[in-house]
Residue, then its C-alpha position, 0 to 999 in steps of 0.5 A: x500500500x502507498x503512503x497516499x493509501x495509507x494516509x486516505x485510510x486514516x480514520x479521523x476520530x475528531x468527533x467523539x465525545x467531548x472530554x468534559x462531563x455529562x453534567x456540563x452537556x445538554x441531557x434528556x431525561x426521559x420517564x418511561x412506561x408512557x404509551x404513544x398515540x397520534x401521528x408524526x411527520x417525516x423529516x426530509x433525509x438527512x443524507x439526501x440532503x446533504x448530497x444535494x447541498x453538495x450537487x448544488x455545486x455544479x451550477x451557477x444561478x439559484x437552485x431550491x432545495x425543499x424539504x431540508x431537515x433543521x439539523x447540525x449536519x445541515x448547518x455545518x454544510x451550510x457553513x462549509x458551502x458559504x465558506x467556499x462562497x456560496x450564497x444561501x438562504x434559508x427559510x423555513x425547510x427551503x434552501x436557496x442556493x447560488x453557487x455562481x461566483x465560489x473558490x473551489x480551494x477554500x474549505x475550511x478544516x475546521x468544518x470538514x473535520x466534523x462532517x463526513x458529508x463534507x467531503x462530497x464536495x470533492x466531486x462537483x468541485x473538480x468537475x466544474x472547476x478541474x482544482x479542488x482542495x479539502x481536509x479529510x473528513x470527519x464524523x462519527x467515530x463508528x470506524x474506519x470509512x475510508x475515502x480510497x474509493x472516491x480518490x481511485x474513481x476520480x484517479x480513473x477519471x484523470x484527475x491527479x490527487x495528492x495528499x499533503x498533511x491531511x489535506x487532498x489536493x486535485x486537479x485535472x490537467x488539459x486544454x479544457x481541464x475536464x474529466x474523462x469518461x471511465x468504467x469504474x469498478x466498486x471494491x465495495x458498494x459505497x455511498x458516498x463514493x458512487x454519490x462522489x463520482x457520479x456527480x463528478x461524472x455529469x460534468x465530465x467527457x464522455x460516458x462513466x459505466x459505474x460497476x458494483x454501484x450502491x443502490x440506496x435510495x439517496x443515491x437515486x435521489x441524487x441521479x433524479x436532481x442531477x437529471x433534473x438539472x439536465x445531466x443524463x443518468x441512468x441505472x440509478x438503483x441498481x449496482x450499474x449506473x452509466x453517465x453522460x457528460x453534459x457541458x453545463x448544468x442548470x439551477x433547478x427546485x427540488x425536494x428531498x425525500x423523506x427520512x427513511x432512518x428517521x422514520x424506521x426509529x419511530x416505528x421502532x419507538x411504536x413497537x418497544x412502547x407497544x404503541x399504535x402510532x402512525x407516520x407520513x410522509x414515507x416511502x414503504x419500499x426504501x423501509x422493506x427491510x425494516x418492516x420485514x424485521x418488525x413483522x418478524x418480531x410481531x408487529x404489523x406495519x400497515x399502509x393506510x394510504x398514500x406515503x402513511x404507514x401505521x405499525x401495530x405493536x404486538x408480542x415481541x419476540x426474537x429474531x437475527x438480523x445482519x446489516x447489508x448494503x440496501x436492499x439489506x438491513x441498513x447499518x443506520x437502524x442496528x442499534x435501534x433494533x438492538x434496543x428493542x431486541x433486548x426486551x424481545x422473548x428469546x435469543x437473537x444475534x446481530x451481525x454487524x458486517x458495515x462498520x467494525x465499530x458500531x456496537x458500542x451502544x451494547x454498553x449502555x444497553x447493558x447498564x439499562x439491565x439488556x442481556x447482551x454479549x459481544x463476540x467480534x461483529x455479533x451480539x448475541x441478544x437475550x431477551x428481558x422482561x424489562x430495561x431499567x432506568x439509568x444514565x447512559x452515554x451515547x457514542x454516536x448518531x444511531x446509538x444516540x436514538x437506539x437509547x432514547x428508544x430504551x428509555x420509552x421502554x424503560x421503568x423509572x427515570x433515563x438521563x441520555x448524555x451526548x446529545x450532539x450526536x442525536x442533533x447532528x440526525x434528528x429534526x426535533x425528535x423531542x418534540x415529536x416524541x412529547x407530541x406521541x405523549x412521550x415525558x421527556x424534557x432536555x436538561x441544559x447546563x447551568 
């Protein structure tokens, strides 16, 4: 392996939990045992709209983006695109975007070494500029998520890549400093890195076939807003994706879908509170593997129209589940099952096959009385009758959510620390829950 290798696969750790104590950062507390009812309204998606926010790039004039969540990821983007010079305004969840007059080598280090999303600009920039310079990414310490693949795509595409004390420097040489056309193999389906060179690609000559491509939804949100803004994709959707390159794009409106994460955890909060509750909007084919696992554990999840579904809780009982790139069980809803498993009757096992450090929520699950044991990626789950009250610390986004769900479901009194990583994925995710008729409060430091 290369020395650029090597440093592209570092795994920035920049973002864990702050070394001061829980007593000095904003705290849920939660009284569980309160059944839920009503309706909760979807937010648009976090990891689609950060994309988009990225794509915006590729043109000038002003573009709309609809739909946007009110999160801390959101608002660390919004920094990093305006450091870059990018004009925005907000109102309400609509975002108006001109990126016409901006410095392709302007973004700063200290936002992109919070923010993995942040590294998606690294595409649109090159492409329509043929220079980019930026940090390498941070974001949640859940282990190593290297960038090899979005660098060896736009090596492919004839950029030149560098890496110089944690900062990657691009360019693309030639009369017209465009990419070009390449057949790009995946090692692994990545998001972020078919996102990266599909967006690169739209402006590139020539046509780019990308092999092994990821298949989520947000990938396909993405194609569909760079057609819109008159690139010429297709095979979003499937692990083949073929770009042509266009000249120029042009502004556009557009709105982004809803959370499918977001709305799978609070069909989960349905289903540990042993709560009917229902949700819109929704996509009911980009949570099928959710729903399956719910059915599978006793529940029904039903479609009452359009973009609503509603889950019918039932007995719990044990099930295994193994995360997988989409169509499989998603990564981002493993600790929240994890929660609700833990009370589930029986035995389960947990594969976790994405990230290698993602199941450091078992330790607070445990502290609240689940019986869980960790053997390599596998947790190995038996079924209490109960959780219990207890403070607990989350280690990142999704562990976050999984112990607010252990909370509702909890007897007595839960106190959740590290409540940045909940804001960085969840658009007010207090107040929807107080809405269900969830007792939760946020304690903030005197």
């Amino acid at each position: 392996m290369s020395l650029e290798d090597k440093a592209i696969n570092l795994s920035l750790k920049l973002t864990q939990t702050p070394l001061v104590s829980a007593e000095d950062q904003p705290r849920l507390k939660i009284v569980g045992k309160a059944s839920l009812q009503g309706e909760v309204k979807i937010s648009g998606a976090k990891n689609s709209a950060l994309v988009l926010m990225a794509g915006s790039l590729l043109c000038e004039g002003d573009s709309q983006l609809h739909n946007v969540p009110d999160l801390v990821d959101i608002k660390r983007m919004s920094e990093l695109l305006k450091a870059l010079g990018v004009k925005i305004v907000k109102k309400d969840n609509i975002f108006e975007i001109n990126a016409t007059d901006i410095d392709p080598t302007k973004a700063p280090y200290d936002i992109v070494s919070q923010l993995r999303a942040s590294f998606f600009i690294i595409g649109p920039l090159l492409s329509r500029f043929g220079v980019v310079r930026i940090p390498l990414p941070g974001g949640c310490a859940i282990g190593a998520r290297p960038v090899d693949l979005h660098v060896r795509g736009l090596q492919a595409m004839g950029a030149n890549v560098r890496i110089e004390s944690g900062i990657v420097h691009a360019n693309v040489v030639g009369r017209n400093r465009r990419l070009q056309g390449a057949n790009i193999f995946l090692d692994y389906p990545s998001v972020g890195a078919t996102e990266t060179i599909m967006m690169a690609a739209t402006l590139a000559e020539g046509e780019t076939k990308i092999e092994n491509a990821a298949q989520e939804p947000e990938v396909v949100d993405l194609a569909n807003f760079c057609c819109q803004m008159g690139a010429k994709i297709s095979g979003a959707g499937t692990n083949t994706i073929i770009i042509s390159g266009v000249k120029n794009l042009y502004p556009v409106k557009y709105s982004v879908i809803p959370d499918r994460i977001e709305a799978g955890t609070f069909l989960v909060a349905g289903a540990i509170t042993r709560s009917e509750i229902s949700l819109y909007p929704v996509i009911a084919e980009h949570l099928a593997p959710v729903i399956a696992k719910l059915q599978d554990i006793g529940c029904q999840v039903i479609a009452e129209e359009a973009e609503r579904l509603r889950i019918i809780p039932g007995q719990l009982k044990a099930t295994d589940l193994e995360t997988l790139p989409y169509p499989g069980f998603p990564t981002d809803m493993q600790a929240q099952f994890m929660a609700l498993l833990s009370i589930s009757e029986g035995n389960s096992v947990v594969s976790e096959t994405v990230f290698e450090n993602r199941l450091r929520h078992v330790a607070e699950l445990s502290r609240m009385g689940a019986d869980i044991r960790v053997k390599s990626n596998h947790a190995l789950i038996r079924g209490v009758p109960f959780l219990s009250g207890a403070p607990v610390m989350a280690s990142d986004l999704r562990a976050s959510a999984a112990l607010v769900l252990a909370g509702l479901a909890a007897e007595g009194t839960t106190i959740v620390s590290g409540l940045h990583h909940l804001d960085r994925g969840y658009d007010n995710i207090e107040g929807k829950l107080r809405q269900l008729g969830a007792t939760l409060e946020r304690i903030n430091p005197t």
